[in-house]
N, C-alpha and C positions, 0 to 999 in steps of 0.2 A: 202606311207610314207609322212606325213604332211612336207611341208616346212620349213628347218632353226630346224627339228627336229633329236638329231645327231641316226647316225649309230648304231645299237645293236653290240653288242661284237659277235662274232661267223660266221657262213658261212656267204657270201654273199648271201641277196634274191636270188629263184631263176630264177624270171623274169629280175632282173641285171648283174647275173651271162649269163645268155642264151644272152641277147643283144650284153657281148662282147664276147662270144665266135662265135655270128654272123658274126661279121667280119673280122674272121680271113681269110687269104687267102688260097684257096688251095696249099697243103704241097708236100712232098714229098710222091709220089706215094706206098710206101713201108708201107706207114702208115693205120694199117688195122683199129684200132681201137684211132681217136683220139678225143682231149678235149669234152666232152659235158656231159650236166648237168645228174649226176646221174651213172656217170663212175670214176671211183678212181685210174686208172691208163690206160695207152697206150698197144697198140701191135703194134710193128714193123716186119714184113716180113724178116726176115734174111736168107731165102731162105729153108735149111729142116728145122729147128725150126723155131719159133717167139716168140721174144724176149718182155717181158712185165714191164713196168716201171713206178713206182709208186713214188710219191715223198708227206710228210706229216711234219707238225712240231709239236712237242712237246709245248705246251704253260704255262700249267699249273704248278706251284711252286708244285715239287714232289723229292722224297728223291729215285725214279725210274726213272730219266728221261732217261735215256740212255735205260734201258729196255724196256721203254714203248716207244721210237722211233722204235726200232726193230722190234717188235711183231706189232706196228700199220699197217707199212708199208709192211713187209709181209703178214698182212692179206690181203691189198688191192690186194697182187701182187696173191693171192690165190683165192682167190673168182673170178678169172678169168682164174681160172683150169691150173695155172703155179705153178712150182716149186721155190720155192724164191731160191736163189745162191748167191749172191752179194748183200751187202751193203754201203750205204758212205755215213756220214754223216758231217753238219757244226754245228758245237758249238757256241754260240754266248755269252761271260760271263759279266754279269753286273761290271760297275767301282768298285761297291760296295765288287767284291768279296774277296777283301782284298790282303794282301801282298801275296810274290812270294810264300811262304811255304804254304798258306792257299789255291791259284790257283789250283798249283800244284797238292796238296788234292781233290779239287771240278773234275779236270780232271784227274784223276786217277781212281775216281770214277766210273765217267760217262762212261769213256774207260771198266772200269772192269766190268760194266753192260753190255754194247754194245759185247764185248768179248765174255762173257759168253751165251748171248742169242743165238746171233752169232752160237755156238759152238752146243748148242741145236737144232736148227733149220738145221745144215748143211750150212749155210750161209756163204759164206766169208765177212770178213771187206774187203776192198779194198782201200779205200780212205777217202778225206773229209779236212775239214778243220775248224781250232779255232782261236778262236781271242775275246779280249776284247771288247766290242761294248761301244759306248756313248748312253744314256737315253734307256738302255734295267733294266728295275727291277728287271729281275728276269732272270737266265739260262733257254734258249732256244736251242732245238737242233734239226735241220731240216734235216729227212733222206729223203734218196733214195733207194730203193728197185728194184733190177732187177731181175726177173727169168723168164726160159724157159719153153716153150710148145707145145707142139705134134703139128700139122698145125690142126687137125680135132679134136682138146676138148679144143679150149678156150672158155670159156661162157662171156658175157656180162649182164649189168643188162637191157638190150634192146631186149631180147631174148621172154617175157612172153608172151603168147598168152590168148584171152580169152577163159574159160575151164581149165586154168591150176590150179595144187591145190597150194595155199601158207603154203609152210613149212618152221618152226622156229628151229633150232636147239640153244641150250643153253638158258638160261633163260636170262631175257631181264633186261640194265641196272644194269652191273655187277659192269662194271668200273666206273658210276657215285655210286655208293652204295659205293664203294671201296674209294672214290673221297673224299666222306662229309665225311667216319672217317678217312678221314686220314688230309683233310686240315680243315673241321669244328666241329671237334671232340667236341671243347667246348662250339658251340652252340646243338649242338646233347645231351651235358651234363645237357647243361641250359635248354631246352625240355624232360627232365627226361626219357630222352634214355637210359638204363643200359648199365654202359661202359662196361660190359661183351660183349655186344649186338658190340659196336662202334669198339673193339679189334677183336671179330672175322668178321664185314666187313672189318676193313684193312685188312685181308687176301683172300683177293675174289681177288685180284691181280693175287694171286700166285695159288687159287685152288678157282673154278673151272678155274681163271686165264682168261687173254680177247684175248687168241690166237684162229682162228674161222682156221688153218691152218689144222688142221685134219679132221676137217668136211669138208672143202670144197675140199680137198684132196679125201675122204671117197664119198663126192657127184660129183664128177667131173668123177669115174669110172660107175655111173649110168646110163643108156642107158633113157632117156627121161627127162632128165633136162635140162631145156627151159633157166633160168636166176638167177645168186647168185649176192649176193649184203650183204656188211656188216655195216648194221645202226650203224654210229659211234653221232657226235655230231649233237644235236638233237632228237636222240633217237630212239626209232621205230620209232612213227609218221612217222618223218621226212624219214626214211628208205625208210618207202612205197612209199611215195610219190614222193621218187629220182627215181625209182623204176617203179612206175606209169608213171610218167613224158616221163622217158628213153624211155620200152616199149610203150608208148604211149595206155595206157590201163586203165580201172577201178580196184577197186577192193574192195572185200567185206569181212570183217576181224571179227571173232568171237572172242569179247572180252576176254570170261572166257575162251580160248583153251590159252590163251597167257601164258606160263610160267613168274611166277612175284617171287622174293626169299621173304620168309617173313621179312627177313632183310629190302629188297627195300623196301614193304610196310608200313614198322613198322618207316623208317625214311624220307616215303616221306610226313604221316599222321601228323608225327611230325614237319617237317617244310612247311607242305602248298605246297608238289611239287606235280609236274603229273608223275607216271612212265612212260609215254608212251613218254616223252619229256627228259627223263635222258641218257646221255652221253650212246650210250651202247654197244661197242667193248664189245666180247665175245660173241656176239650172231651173228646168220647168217639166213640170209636171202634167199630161194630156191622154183622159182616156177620150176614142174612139171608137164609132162602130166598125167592126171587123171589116166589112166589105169598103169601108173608107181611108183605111189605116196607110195603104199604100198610096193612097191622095194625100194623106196628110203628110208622110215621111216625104215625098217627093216636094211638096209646096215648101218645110221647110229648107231642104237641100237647097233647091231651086233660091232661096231666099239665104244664101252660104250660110247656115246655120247646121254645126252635130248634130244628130239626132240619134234616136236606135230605140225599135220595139223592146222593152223590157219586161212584159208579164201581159198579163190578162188580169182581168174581173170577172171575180167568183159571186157566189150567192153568201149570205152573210152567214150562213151557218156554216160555211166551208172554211172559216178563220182566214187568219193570215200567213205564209209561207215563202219563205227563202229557197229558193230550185239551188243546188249546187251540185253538179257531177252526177244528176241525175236523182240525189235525195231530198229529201224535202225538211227544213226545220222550221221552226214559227222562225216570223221576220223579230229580228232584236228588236229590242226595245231600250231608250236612253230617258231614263230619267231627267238628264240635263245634258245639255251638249257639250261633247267632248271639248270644247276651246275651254269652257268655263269648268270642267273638270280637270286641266291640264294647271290653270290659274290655281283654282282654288286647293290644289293637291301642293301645287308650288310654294304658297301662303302660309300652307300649314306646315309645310316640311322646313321653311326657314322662321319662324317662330320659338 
């Protein structure tokens, strides 16, 4: 990153991220699984279970946010072969959100979201806390997700070996699809998107929906699954390569097996984006040992869940690789995720 050049909106590199998670000190001893790049949440040793905890914020101006904290962070607390149980979240509301009867409104909402998801899931609300913030623009709300797990089926995304097969369950970049019609609807209009087209991606929320909780539920009973991990901001790309990182492994990724919704392509074409860099909660990420691969696609068919082999794991000096028509290019790489590049390109173009 050039000097005096600011920060991108989105994760922390992950060469800055790994620096300071270097020097943290050794913790308590109970900590089976803690912070490192490419992990979304902990396990704690609580002696016959282990306890696992996730914690994620909500950033984006959405008329969901309460539901889309819920469902985030139980994905993370899933994809690590736990049961979500418990949640708590902090609500942070902008000066702007107007008088006591209008608040009121804005958190009642977000309660009745959190609630209901909640209720779906089997989850308890448990806690948290709200409060008006100073120079916040927009309602943010930062959960926390606990649930429990057997001692012998938590997976990590640091599991994959090379030889294993990569399997994608749900089609990829649901929630950024979801994203641009719901917050750039009127650019998606002014690209002669059919608002037909823009009204049924605001519903990819809710069906096929970006909970990856029953897949990895569905893949968690499979006897030969190595590592789950669920690509959220950034997109695939980026999935893999948290993925790769973790496992400290290559891996070699056949483009056309990738499930893509024609929706996503129809409005990445339209605005100049990459699907493989869009926001993509609702997809899940599962390597395999080869000889199980065909158990595990079947379990989640069997469980009406997409799925589709999409690569293999390499050894780690074999890098990373995009298969297309038979050539091979490094897997892209996104700095920051195409939703938050579409915004901040926006920002600056009307300024």
């Amino acid at each position: 990153m050039k000097p005096g050049k600011p920060a991108p909106a989105g994760k922390l590199p992950h060469e800055l991220l790994a620096a300071m998670l270097a020097r943290l000190p050794a913790g308590d001893p109970r900590v089976v699984v803690g912070p490192r790049v490419g992990e979304d949440a902990a396990v704690i040793d609580m002696g016959d279970r282990l306890l696992v905890a996730s914690t994620d914020p909500i950033t984006f101006a959405t008329d969901l946010i309460g539901w889309y904290a819920v469902h985030v962070n139980a994905n993370d607390v899933a994809v690590m072969g736990a049961a979500p149980r418990w949640f708590l979240a902090t609500i942070l509301l902008p000066e702007s959100a107007g008088e006591v009867a209008q608040v009121s409104n804005l958190c009642h909402g977000i309660f009745d979201q959190m609630v209901d998801c909640c209720k779906d899931l089997a989850v308890s609300l448990i806690g948290g806390h709200t409060e008006i913030t100073i120079e916040v623009p927009r309602p943010i709300v930062v959960g926390c997700m606990l649930g429990e797990a057997e001692r012998d089926r938590v997976f990590t995304s640091a599991g994959a070996r090379p030889g294993d097969v990569v399997v994608l369950a749900g089609s990829i970049a649901i929630e950024g699809t979801a994203l641009l019609a719901r917050e750039a609807a009127e650019l998606l209009h002014a690209k002669e998107v059919p608002a037909e087209s823009v009204a049924r991606a605001r519903d990819l929320l809710l069906e096929p929906g970006i909970s990856v909780v029953r897949a990895a539920r569905a893949a968690a009973q499979v006897e030969g699954v190595t590592a789950m991990h669920d690509p959220t901001e950034g997109g695939l790309a980026t999935g893999l390569r948290e993925l790769a990182i973790a496992s400290e492994v290559g891996l070699e990724i056949e483009s056309d097996q990738i499930p893509v919704l024609p929706l996503t392509r129809d409005f990445c074409a339209a605005l100049g984006l990459h699907a493989l860099g869009l926001i993509a909660s609702g997809s899940l990420l599962i390597t395999v040992r080869a000889e199980a691969a065909e158990r595990l696609l079947a379990a989640l068919r069997a469980a009406g869940l997409q799925v589709a082999a999409i690569g293999r794991v390499l050894s780690q000096g074999e890098g990373l690789w995009m298969m297309r028509g038979g050539q091979r290019r490094p897997l892209p790489e996104f700095p920051r995720d195409e939703v938050a590049r579409l915004f901040e390109e926006g920002a600056a173009g009307s300024g």
